[in-house]
C-alpha positions as CSV (number, residue, x, y, z in Angstrom):
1,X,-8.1,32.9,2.6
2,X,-11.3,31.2,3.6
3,X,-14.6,32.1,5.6
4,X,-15.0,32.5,8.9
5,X,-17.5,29.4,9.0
6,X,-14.9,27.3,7.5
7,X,-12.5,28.6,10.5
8,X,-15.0,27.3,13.1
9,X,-15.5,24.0,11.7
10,X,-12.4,23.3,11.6
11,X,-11.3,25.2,15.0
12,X,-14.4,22.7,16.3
13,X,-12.6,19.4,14.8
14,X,-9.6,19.9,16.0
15,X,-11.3,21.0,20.0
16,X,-13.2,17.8,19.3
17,X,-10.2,15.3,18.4
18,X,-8.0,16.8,21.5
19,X,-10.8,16.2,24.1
20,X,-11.6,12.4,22.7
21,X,-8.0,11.6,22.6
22,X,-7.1,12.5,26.2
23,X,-10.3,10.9,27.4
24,X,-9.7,7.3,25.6
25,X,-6.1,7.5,26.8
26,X,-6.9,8.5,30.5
27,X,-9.9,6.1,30.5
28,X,-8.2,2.9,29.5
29,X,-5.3,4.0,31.0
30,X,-6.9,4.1,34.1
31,X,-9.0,0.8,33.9
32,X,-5.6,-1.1,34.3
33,X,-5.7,-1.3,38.0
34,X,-5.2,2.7,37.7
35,X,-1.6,1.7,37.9
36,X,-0.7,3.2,34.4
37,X,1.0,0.5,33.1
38,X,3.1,0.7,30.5
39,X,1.6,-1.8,28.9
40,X,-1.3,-0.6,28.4
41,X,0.3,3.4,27.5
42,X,2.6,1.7,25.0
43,X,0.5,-1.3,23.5
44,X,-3.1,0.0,24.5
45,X,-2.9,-3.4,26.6
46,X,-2.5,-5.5,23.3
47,X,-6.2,-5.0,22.9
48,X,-6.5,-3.6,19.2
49,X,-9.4,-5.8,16.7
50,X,-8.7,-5.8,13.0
51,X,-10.6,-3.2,12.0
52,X,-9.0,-0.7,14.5
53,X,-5.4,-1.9,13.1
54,X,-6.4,-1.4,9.9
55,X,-7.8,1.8,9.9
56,X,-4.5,3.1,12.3
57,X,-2.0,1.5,9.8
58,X,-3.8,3.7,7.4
59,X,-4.0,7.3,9.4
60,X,-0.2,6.9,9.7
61,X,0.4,6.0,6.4
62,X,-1.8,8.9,4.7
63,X,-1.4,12.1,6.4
64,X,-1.4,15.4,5.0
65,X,1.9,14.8,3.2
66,X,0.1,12.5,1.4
67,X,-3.0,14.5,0.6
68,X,-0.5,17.4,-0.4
69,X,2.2,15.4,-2.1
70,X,0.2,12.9,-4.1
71,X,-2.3,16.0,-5.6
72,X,1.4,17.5,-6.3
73,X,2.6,14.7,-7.6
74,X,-0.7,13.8,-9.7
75,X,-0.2,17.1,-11.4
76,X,3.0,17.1,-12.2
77,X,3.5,13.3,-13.8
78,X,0.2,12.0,-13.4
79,X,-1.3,8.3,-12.0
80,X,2.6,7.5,-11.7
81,X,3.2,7.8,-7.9
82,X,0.0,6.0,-7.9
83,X,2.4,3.1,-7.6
84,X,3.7,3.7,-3.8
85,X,0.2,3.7,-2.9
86,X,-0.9,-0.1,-5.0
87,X,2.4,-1.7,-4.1
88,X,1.8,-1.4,-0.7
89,X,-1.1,-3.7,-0.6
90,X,1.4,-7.0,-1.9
91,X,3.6,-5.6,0.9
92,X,0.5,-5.5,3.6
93,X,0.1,-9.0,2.1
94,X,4.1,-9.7,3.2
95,X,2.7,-8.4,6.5
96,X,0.1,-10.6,7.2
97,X,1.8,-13.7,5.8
98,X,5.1,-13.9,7.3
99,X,6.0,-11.1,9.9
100,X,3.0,-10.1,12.0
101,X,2.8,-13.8,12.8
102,X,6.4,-14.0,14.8
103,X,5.7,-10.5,16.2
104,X,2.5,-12.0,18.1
105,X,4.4,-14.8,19.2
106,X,7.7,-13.4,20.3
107,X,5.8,-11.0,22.4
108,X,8.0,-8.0,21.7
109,X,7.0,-5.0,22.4
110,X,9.6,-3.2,19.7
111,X,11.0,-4.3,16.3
112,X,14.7,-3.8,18.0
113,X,12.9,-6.3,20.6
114,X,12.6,-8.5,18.1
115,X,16.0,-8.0,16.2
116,X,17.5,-8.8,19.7
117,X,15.8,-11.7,20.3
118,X,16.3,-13.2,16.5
119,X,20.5,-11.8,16.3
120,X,21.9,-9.6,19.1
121,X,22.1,-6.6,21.6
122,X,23.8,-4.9,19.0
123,X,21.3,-4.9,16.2
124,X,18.5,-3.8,18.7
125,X,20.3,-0.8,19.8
126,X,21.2,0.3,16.0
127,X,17.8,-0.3,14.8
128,X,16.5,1.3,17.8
129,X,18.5,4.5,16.7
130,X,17.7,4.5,13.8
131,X,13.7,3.7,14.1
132,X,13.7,6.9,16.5
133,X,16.0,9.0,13.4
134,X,13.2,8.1,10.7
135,X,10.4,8.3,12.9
136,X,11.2,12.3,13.5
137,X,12.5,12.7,10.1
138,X,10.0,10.6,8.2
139,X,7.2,10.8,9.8
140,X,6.9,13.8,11.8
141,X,9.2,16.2,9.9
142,X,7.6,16.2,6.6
143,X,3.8,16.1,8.1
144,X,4.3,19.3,10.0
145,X,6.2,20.9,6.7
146,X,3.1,19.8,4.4
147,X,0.5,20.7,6.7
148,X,2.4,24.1,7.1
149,X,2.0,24.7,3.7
150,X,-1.4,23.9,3.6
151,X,-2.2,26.2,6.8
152,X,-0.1,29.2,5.3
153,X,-1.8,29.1,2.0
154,X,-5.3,28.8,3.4
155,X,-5.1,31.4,6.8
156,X,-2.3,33.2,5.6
157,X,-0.7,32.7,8.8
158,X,2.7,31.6,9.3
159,X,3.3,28.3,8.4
160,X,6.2,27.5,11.5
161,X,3.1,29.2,14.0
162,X,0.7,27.5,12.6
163,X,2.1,24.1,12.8
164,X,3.5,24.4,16.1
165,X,0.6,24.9,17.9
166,X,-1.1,21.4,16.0
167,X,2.1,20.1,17.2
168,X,1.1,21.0,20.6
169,X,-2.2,19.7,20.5
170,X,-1.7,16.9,18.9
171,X,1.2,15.6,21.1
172,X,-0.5,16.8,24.6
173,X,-3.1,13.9,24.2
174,X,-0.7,11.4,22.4
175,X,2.3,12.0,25.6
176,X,-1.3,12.0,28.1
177,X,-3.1,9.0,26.6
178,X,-0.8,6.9,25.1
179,X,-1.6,4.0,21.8
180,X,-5.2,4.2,22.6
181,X,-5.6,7.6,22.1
182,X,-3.4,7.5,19.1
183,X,-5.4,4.6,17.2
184,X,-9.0,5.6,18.2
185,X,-8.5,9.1,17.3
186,X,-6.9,7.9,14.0
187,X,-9.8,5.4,12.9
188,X,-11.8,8.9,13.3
189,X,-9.4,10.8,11.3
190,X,-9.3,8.1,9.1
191,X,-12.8,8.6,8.1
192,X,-12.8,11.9,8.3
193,X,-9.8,12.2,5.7
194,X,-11.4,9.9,3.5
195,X,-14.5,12.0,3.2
196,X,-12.8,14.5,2.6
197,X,-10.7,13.4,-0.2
198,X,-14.0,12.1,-1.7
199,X,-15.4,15.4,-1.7
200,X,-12.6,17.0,-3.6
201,X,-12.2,14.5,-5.8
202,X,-16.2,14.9,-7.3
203,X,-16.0,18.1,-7.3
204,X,-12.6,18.4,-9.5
205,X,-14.5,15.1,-11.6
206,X,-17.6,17.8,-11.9
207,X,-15.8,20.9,-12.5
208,X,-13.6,18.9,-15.6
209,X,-16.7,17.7,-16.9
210,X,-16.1,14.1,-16.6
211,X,-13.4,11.1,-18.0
212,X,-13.5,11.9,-21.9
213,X,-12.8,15.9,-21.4
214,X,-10.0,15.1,-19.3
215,X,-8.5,12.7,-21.9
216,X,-9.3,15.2,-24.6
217,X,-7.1,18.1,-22.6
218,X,-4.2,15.5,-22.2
219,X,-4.5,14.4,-25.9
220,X,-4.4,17.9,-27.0
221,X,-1.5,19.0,-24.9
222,X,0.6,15.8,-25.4
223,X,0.5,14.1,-22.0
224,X,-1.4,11.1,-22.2
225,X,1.3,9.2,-20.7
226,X,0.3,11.1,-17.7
227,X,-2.7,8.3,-17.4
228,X,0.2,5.2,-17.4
229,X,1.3,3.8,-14.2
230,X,3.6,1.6,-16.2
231,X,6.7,3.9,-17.4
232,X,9.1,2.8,-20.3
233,X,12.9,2.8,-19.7
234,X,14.1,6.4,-20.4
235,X,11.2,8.0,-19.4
236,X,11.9,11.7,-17.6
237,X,10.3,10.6,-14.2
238,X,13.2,8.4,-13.7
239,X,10.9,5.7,-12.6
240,X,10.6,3.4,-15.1
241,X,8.1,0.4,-14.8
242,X,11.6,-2.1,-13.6
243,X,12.6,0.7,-11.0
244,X,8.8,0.5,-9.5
245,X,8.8,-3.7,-9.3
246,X,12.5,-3.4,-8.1
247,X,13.0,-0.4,-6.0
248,X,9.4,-0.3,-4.4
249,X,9.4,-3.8,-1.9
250,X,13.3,-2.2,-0.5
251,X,10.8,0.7,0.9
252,X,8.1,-1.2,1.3
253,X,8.9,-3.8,3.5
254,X,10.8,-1.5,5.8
255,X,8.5,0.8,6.0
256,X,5.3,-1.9,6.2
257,X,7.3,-4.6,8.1
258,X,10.0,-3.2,9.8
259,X,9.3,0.5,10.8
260,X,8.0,0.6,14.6
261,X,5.6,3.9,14.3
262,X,4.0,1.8,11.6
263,X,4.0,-2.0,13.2
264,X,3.3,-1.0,16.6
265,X,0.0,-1.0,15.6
266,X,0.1,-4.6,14.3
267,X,2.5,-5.3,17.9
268,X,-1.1,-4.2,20.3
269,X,-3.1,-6.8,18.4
270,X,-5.5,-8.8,20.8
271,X,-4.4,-11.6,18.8
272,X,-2.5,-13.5,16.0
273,X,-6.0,-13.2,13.7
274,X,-6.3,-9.6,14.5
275,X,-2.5,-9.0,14.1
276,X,-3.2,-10.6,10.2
277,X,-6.3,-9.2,8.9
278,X,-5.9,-5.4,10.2
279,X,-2.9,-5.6,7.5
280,X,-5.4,-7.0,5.0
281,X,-8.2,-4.8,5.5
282,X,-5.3,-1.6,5.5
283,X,-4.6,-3.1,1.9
284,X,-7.8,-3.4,0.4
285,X,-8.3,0.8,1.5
286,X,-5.1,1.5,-0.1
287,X,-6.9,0.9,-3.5
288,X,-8.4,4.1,-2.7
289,X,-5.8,6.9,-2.9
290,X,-5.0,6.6,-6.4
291,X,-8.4,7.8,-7.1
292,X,-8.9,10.2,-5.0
293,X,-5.8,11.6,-3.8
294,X,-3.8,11.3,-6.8
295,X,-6.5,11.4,-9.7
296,X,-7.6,14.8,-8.2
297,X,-3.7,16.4,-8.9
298,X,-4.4,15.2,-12.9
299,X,-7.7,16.6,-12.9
300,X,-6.2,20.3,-11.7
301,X,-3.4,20.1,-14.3
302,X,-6.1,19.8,-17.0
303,X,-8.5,21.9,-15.4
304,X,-5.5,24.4,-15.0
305,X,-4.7,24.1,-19.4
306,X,-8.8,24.0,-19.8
307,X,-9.0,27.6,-17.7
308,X,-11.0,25.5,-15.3
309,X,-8.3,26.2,-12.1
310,X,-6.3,30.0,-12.2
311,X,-3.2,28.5,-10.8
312,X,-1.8,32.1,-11.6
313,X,-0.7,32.7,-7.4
314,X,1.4,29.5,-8.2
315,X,3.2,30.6,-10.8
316,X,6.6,32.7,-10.9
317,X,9.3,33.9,-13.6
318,X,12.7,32.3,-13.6
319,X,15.0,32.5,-16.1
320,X,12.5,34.2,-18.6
321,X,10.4,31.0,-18.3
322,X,7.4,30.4,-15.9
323,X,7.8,27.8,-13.4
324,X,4.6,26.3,-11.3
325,X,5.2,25.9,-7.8
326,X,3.2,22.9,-7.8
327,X,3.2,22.3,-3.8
328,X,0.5,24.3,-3.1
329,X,-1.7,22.6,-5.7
330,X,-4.0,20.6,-3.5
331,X,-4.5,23.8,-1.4
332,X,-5.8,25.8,-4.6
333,X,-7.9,23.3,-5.7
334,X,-9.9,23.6,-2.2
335,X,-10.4,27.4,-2.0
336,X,-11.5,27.0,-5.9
337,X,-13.5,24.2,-6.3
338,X,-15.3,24.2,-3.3
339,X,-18.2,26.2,-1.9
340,X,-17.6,27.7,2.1
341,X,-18.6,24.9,4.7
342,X,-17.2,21.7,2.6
343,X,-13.9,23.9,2.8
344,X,-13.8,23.4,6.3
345,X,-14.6,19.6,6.0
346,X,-11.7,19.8,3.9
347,X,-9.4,21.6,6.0
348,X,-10.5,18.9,9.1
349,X,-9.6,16.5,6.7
350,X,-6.1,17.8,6.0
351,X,-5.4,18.3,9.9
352,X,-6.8,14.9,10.5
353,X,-3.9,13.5,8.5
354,X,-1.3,15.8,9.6
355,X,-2.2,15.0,13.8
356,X,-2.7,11.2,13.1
357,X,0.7,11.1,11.3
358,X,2.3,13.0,14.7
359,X,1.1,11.1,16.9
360,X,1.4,7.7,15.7
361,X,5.2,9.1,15.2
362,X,5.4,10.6,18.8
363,X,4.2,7.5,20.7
364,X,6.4,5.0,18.7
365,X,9.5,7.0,19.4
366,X,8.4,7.2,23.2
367,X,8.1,3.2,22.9
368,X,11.2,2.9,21.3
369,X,13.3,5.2,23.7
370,X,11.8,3.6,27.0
371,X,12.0,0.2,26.1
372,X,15.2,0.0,23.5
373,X,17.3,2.5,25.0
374,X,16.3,3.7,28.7
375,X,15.4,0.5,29.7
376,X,18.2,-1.6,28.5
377,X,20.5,0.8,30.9
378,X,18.3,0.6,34.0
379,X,16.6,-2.8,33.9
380,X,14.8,-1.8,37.1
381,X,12.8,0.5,35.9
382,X,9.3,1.0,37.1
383,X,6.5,1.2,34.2
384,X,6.2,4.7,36.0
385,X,9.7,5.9,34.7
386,X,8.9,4.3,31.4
387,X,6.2,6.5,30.8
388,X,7.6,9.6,32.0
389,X,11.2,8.9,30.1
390,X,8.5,8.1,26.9
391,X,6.7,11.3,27.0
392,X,9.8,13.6,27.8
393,X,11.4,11.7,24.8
394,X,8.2,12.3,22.6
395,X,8.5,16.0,23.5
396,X,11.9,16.3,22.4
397,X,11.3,14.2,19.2
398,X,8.9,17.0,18.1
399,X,10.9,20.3,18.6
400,X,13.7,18.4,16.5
401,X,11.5,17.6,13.9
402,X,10.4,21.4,14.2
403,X,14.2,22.3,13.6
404,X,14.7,20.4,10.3
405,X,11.9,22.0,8.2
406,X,13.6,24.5,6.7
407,X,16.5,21.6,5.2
408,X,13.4,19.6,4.1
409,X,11.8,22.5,2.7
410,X,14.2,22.4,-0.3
411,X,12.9,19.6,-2.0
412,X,10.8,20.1,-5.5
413,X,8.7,17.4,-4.6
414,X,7.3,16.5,-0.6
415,X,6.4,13.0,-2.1
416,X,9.9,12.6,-3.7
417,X,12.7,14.3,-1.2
418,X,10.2,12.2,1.5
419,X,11.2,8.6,-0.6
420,X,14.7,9.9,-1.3
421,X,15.5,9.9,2.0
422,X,13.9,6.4,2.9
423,X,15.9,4.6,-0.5
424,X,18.8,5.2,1.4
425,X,17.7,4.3,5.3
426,X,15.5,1.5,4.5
427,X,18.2,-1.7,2.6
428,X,20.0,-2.8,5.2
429,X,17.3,-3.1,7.9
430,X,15.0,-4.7,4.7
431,X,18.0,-7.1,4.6
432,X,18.4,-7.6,8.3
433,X,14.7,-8.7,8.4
434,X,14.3,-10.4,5.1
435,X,17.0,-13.1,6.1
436,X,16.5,-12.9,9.3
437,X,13.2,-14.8,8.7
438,X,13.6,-16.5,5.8
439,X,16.7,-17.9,6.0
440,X,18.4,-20.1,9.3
441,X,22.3,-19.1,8.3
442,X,21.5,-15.5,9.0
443,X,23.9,-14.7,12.1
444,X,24.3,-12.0,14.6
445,X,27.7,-10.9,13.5
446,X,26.4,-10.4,10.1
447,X,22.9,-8.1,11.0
448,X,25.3,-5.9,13.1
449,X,27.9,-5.2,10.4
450,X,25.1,-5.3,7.9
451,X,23.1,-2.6,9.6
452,X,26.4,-0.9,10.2
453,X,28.0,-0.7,6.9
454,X,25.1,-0.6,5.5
455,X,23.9,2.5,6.8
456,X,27.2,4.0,6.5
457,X,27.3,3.5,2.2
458,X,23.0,5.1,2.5
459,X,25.0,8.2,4.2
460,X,27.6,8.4,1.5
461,X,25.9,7.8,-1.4
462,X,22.9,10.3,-0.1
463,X,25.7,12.5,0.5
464,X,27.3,12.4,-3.1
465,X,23.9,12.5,-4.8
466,X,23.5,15.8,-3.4
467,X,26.8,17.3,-3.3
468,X,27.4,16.1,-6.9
469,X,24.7,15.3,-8.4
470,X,26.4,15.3,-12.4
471,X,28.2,12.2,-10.8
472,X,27.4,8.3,-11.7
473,X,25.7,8.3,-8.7
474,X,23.9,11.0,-8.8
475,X,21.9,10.0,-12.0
476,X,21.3,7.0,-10.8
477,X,17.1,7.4,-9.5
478,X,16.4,6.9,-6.1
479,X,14.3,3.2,-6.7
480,X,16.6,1.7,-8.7
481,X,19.8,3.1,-6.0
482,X,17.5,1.2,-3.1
483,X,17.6,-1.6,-5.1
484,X,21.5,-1.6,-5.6
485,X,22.2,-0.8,-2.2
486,X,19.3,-3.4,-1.2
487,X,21.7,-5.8,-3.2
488,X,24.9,-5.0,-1.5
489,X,23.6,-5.5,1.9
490,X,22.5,-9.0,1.3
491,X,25.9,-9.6,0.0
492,X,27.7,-8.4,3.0
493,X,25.0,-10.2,5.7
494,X,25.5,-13.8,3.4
495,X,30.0,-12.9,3.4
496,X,29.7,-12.2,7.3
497,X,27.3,-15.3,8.0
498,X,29.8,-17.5,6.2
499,X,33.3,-16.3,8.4
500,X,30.6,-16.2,11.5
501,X,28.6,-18.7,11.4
502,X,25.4,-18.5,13.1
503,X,24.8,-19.9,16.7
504,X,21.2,-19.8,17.9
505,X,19.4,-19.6,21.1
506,X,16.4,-21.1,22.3
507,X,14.5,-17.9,21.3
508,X,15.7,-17.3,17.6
509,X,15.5,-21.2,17.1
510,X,11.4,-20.0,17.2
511,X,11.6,-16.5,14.9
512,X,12.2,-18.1,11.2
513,X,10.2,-19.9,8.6
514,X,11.6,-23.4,8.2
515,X,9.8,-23.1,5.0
516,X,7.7,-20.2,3.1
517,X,4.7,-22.4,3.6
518,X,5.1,-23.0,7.1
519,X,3.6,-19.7,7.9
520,X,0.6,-20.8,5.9
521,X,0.1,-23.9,8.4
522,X,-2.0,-21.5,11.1
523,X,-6.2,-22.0,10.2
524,X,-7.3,-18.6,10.3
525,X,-10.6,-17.9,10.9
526,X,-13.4,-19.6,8.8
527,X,-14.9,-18.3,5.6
528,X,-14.3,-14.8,3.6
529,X,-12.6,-13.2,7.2
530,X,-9.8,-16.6,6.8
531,X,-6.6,-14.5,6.1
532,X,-5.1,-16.9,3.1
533,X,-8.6,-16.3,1.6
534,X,-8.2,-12.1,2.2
535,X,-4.8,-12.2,0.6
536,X,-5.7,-14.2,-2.5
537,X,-8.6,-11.9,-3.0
538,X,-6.1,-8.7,-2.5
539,X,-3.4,-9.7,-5.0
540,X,-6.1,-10.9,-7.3
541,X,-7.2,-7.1,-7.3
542,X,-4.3,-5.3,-8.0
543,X,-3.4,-7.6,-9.9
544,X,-5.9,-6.6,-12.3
545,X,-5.9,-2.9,-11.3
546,X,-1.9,-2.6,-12.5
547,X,-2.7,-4.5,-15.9
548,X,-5.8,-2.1,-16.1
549,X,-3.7,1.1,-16.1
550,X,-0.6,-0.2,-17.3
């Protein structure tokens, strides 16, 4: 439980986000001939500057499942899942290069918009599905059952009230104000969370004593392999160093590249420059999260064997052996280490992630309905209905995701069950995309049955892993069965591009690279903001960083 002043800064935070959202979204809203386009609800008017993109990419990336999971996670294996986070940046680097670039000039409002105009009706509509499946399940589902968890342990309340009324909130000024409240309040929360993470972070650095007693606690207890990011073959975490460099990009570039509540950010760029270095900047913050969201997790398991951290009200007797409930890990750490008012800061912190991670969620699935679906069916449609078919869509996107906590609740691991689950949506849209840009032959026939056979084997084998999980396929770790899956998709989409060969239109003749250096043709802007220049400098980092902890 925590004080009463930590209630009302946090109680003041969250009054404070609601009232700046709906005003940012009603005023710019309103400044387009008071008309309420749906441009400008859906794509804040394709208005959004670099360092607005960037910041939004990264408030929907890192929300509270992320704060939560990655402490978890940092506790239980160590800098390992550190790799999601450092990965991302080569994939922001994908971004920039060779995809934001034909979403600019396409002018598509949706990635099935685009997937239309590069194959067919029919990959549209199945991506547009399943874009509005993850979105709830992925992005929306797992927020509210983190920050639940959070909320329980720290008000003792319970965690389904708790999170539905931030679910209320939080999606009355996201269905009200549309992408502009969404990414001005997240470049707030973005800041806000970051703080935050900083803060817990010294404090766990100050209460440990510093690097060397850390390393002495792991050294003692046998776990210096906690500090390697770098796993051999064999190793228990089932993610060994190949299934990381393998497995990752398969996630990676769907979620990065292809995943509307993510790219819609990129899609309300102001410009191609804009569209290119908000990825870039989003990259070079994703250095960050390692150190202070998962470092903290490794500095509570030795602070927790130093009798630094009681994790006692996390512990429970099964089978004669005492297990850790490790979820709740980030939560301890913030009533313990923390003295009352930075608790609150904290806890702002922790909702900042959990509403910028619904809302980005909510307003891509009321773009993707209104334009991908409801739109397709009545062409006539007046930006009006589009906005009011995209906010009673968003609305019913958040009471499902409501309804599927309990299955998701399940999982050991948030951080794991929440990539589980994308290793077996994300290959066949990766492939879809991948080709579909890189390589002319790529036809419509073979994206639709790609995407729909594809999709199909992700069900099954999800379904077999967990049904029978002493099976060949259930041993197989989730990276690695991305990969494999990744590798059957391309398969079937080069088979089906062979019997149906492909026949372009004027439009897809313009959406693929004639060559990987043709994307590389566009100047940029001059000097250190020039994006070739950015993305050297980014790889050239992590680069170093992944040899560094290796």
């Amino acid at each position: 439980m925590i004080h009463s002043l930590d209630i009302t800064i946090s109680a003041l935070y969250i009054t404070a986000i609601f009232v700046m959202g709906l005003w940012a979204g009603l005023k710019h809203n309103k400044s387009k001939n008071g008309s309420g386009e749906a441009g400008a609800y859906f794509l804040a008017g394709k208005t959004l500057r670099w360092p607005t993109i960037g910041l939004a990419l990264f408030a929907t990336n890192i929300s509270c499942v992320h704060l939560v999971s990655l402490a978890q996670s940092g506790f239980d294996t160590g800098l390992l899942n550190g790799n999601f986070e450092w990965m991302a940046a080569f994939i922001l680097i994908l971004l920039a290069l060779f995809f934001a670039p034909f979403y600019i000039r396409s002018g598509v409002s949706t990635l099935p918009d685009f997937l239309e105009k590069r194959y067919d009706r029919a990959s549209r509509d199945w991506l547009a599905v399943i874009s509005v499946v993850s979105a709830v399940i992925v992005h929306i589902s797992f927020s509210l059952l983190a920050g639940g968890i959070v909320l329980q342990t720290l008000f003792g309340v319970d965690m389904y009230a708790s999170i539905i009324v931030i679910s209320i909130i939080t999606a009355i000024y996201t269905i009200v104000g549309g992408l502009t409240a969404v990414v001005i309040t997240e470049s707030i929360q973005t800041i806000v969370l970051l703080f935050g993470a900083v803060i817990i972070s010294i404090a766990s650095y100050n209460k440990m004593g510093g690097w060397e007693p850390m390393m002495d606690v792991l050294q003692t207890t046998g776990q210096l392999e906690k500090l390697s990011m770098m796993r051999p073959h064999g190793d228990s975490s089932g993610m060994p160093w190949y299934a990381v460099f393998f497995g990752y990009p398969v996630l990676g570039i769907w979620y990065w590249c292809a995943d509307q509540t993510i790219v819609q950010r990129v899609l309300g760029a102001k410009d191609e420059n804009h569209a290119r270095i908000g990825p870039l900047f989003c990259g070079f913050i994703k250095i960050l999260p390692v150190f202070i969201f998962v470092l903290p997790g490794l500095f509570a398991y030795t602070l927790s064997q130093s009798g630094g951290l009681d994790i006692s009200a996390l512990q429970t007797v099964s089978d004669g052996k005492t297990v850790v409930n490790s979820k709740g890990i980030y939560t301890l750490m913030i009533t313990q280490l923390l003295p009352k008012g930075l608790v609150g800061i904290l806890v702002a912190a922790l909702l900042s992630g959990l509403m910028s991670q619904i809302s980005g969620a909510l307003n891509s699935v009321s773009t993707l309905v209104s334009y991908d679906l409801y739109q397709r069916r009545k062409p006539g449609a007046s930006d009006q209905q589009l906005i009011r078919v995209g906010k009673i869509a968003a609305g019913i996107a958040l009471v499902v995701s409501l309804a599927t906590l309990p299955l998701l609740n399940s999982y050991e691991s948030i951080f794991n069950g929440l990539n589980d689950i994308i290793a077996h949506i994300a290959p066949p849209i990766t492939c879809v995309f991948l080709l579909g840009i890189f390589w002319k032959k790529a036809s419509a026939e073979s994206a639709k049955f790609t995407l729909w056979i594809g999709s199909a084997v992700g069900v099954i084998v999800f379904t077999v892993n967990k049904l029978y999980p002493e099976t060949l396929v259930g041993q197989v770790p989730f990276m690695m069965m991305a990969f494999y899956l990744f590798c059957f998709c391309v398969l079937v989409q080069v088979v089906f591009s062979v019997f149906f060969p492909v026949r372009h239109t004027s439009a897809s003749l313009q959406l693929f690279w004639k060559s990987p250096l043709e994307s590389l043709q566009t100047p940029g802007w001059p000097g250190l903001g020039n994006y070739k220049v950015l993305s050297v400098l980014l790889a050239g980092i992590m680069c170093f960083l992944f040899w560094f902890f290796r």
